[in-house]
Structures are given as structure tokens and as C-alpha cells.
Phi, psi and omega in degrees: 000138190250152175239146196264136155246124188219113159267092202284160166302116201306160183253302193218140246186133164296340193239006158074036192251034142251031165255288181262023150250121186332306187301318187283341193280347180238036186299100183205170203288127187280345209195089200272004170216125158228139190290074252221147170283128160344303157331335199254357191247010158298343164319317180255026160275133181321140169304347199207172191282155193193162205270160170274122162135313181294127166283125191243174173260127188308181146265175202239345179275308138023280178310317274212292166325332182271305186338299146000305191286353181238346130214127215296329184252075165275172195236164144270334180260061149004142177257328158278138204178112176240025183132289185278002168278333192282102155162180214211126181207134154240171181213118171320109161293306200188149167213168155193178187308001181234348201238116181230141197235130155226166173232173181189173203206087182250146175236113189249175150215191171223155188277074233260168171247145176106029186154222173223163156225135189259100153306164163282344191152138185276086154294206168177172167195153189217100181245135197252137163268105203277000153302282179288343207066052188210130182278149202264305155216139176210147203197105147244120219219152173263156195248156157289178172148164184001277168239159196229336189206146180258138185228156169230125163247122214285330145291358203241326178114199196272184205197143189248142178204182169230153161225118198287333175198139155218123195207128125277072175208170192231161176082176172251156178265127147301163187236169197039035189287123182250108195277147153282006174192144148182200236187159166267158162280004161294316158315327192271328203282333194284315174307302145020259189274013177273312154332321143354213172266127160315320197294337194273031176250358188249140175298092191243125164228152176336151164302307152319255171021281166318309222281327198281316159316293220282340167289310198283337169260345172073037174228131189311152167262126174241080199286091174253162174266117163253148164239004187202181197275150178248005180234028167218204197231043197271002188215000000 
């Protein structure tokens, strides 16, 4: 099966260091095709029958090999990593006798030279024809925003940037698939980050908000300050 690999050119860096560090200015895809055995995307299957909705843990080698294709040197144990960062999580979305839909969510980073480079998160989806037993589509990819990705450059420090695409895929998405169970993806993406992260299990709402709550519940105001996102690995 051949899979497409694409690195777009970073556009922006807070410290303007994808100008002046080599690794980020030439940051590009090590493999821009590669032929991969079927066999390699058991990776992100379950050990076991499992529900639309239930999360399972990827394997790592699997992973670490599609990685590969986008830079020879991935790490799966981060280095920013505050507890909660670490891990390969997939979720059944959706099925029916002909279809198994999954999505999934890994945090990686790759080693450069002269430093690291930190995606905010690999999203990904993966659809299997559970008839032939043959995949169908596969996309693992970092999503945008603002900044996307975090770098360490080892003389200099750390470094926030954006990249318009780091993408793996292969295949067609079928149209008009009417599942017999599924989930939105937004559910699945939650089921997710609940594998995560602890903070997204807490009700976070405005500061307005609060002043408005917190009389009406009789409950102390609890103010945090961010300067980054709390739900990748972008800051």
C-alpha cells in the first residue's frame, strides 16, 4: 500500500528561528512515498471487540514506522511531557457490516538537528472494509491553528511556530456510508482527549460567567491565567 507524505514549509515562529535555524528552514518530509504492507496499520486495531465510543491504546511499533516517513528520528516519550502527555489512543466512531470508521490521536515529537520538534498532536482516521479486510483510508496528520507546534533549539531555547501541513495518507473516504452505531466526531475527538488530559474534565467558563455563577452556587472563584493552549502539545 503506498502512503503520500507531506511537509509544508514552516510560514511562522515566534522568534523568527525557522529563518535562522537550518533544521526548521529545511524541514521537509524524508519519504515523500512510501509502500507499506497492510499489515502495518494493525497497528491501531483493537486487542479486542470493543463499542463505538471505547478507547483503546495504539501499538507503538507500527506507529513509530509510518513516523519514520516524515523523519527518520521519532521519539514517542517527549520531552515536554507534564504527566499527562504521553500515549497513542485510538476510538471506534462508528460501524456497520461492511465498515469499521476509527479515529485516533498520537503525540509525538521528532529529533532535528540541533534540537526537537513537537507537533501539537498527530490526529488521524482510519477506515477499514471489515468484508474484504482491506483499508480503505488512512490520514494522520497535525490539524491547524494559530501555533501548532513547539521546537527546542538547544543553543537557544524554546520556540513556538506554525506549519500549514505534516500529513500521512492514503486512500478514498467513502460517500454516503449509513452506519449502524456511531458517534459524532466531535465525540470521538473528546473520548480522546479525555485519555489525556485531566484538566478537560473541569467546566471552564468565563470570567464573566463565574462572577455570574459563583453567587448562585455559593462556590469560591478560581482564576487561572494561560498563555497557551491546555489541550496539545503546542506550547
Amino acid at each position: 500500500m503506498s502512503v503520500k507524505g507531506s511537509i509544508a514549509p514552516i510560514e511562522y515562529t515566534q522568534f523568527n528561528h525557522h529563518v535562522e535555524w537550518d533544521a526548521l528552514a529545511n524541514l521537509q518530509v524524508a519519504e515523500p512515498e512510501w509502500q507499506y504492507s497492510a499489515s502495518i496499520f494493525q497497528a491501531f486495531l483493537p486487542p479486542e471487540s470493543v463499542l463505538v465510543g471505547e478507547c483503546w491504546q495504539i501499538e507503538k511499533d507500527g506507529v513509530l514506522e509510518l513516523l519514520r516517513q516524515l523523519n527518520p528520528k521519532p521519539n514517542l516519550d517527549i520531552n515536554i511531557n507534564n504527566g499527562d502527555s504521553l500515549g497513542l489512543w485510538a476510538c471506534l466512531r462508528a460501524y456497520n457490516d461492511e465498515f469499521a470508521d476509527i479515529v485516533f490521536r498520537i503525540h509525538a515529537e521528532f529529533v532535528i538537528e540541533g534540537g526537537r520538534f513537537t507537533p501539537s498532536q498527530f490526529a488521524g482516521h482510519l477506515v477499514i472494509d471489515r468484508i474484504k479486510e482491506e483499508i480503505i483510508f488512512f490520514q494522520m496528520y497535525v490539524p491547524n491553528g494559530t501555533l501548532n507546534f513547539d521546537a527546542y533549539w538547544d543553543t537557544v531555547g524554546s520556540e513556538l511556530g506554525y506549519c500549514p501541513q505534516m500529513e500521512l495518507c492514503t486512500g478514498t473516504l467513502p460517500d454516503h456510508v449509513e452506519f449502524t452505531t456511531s458517534i459524532t466526531q466531535e465525540e470521538a475527538e473528546r473520548a480522546l482527549i479525555l485519555c489525556f488530559y485531566n484538566s478537560v474534565q473541569i467546566s471552564w467558563v468565563s470570567l464573566e460567567a463565574a462572577l455570574e455563577l459563583a453567587p448562585a452556587q455559593q462556590k469560591p472563584i478560581h482564576v487561572v491565567l494561560l498563555d497557551g493552549p491546555l489541550f496539545d502539545e503546542s506550547c
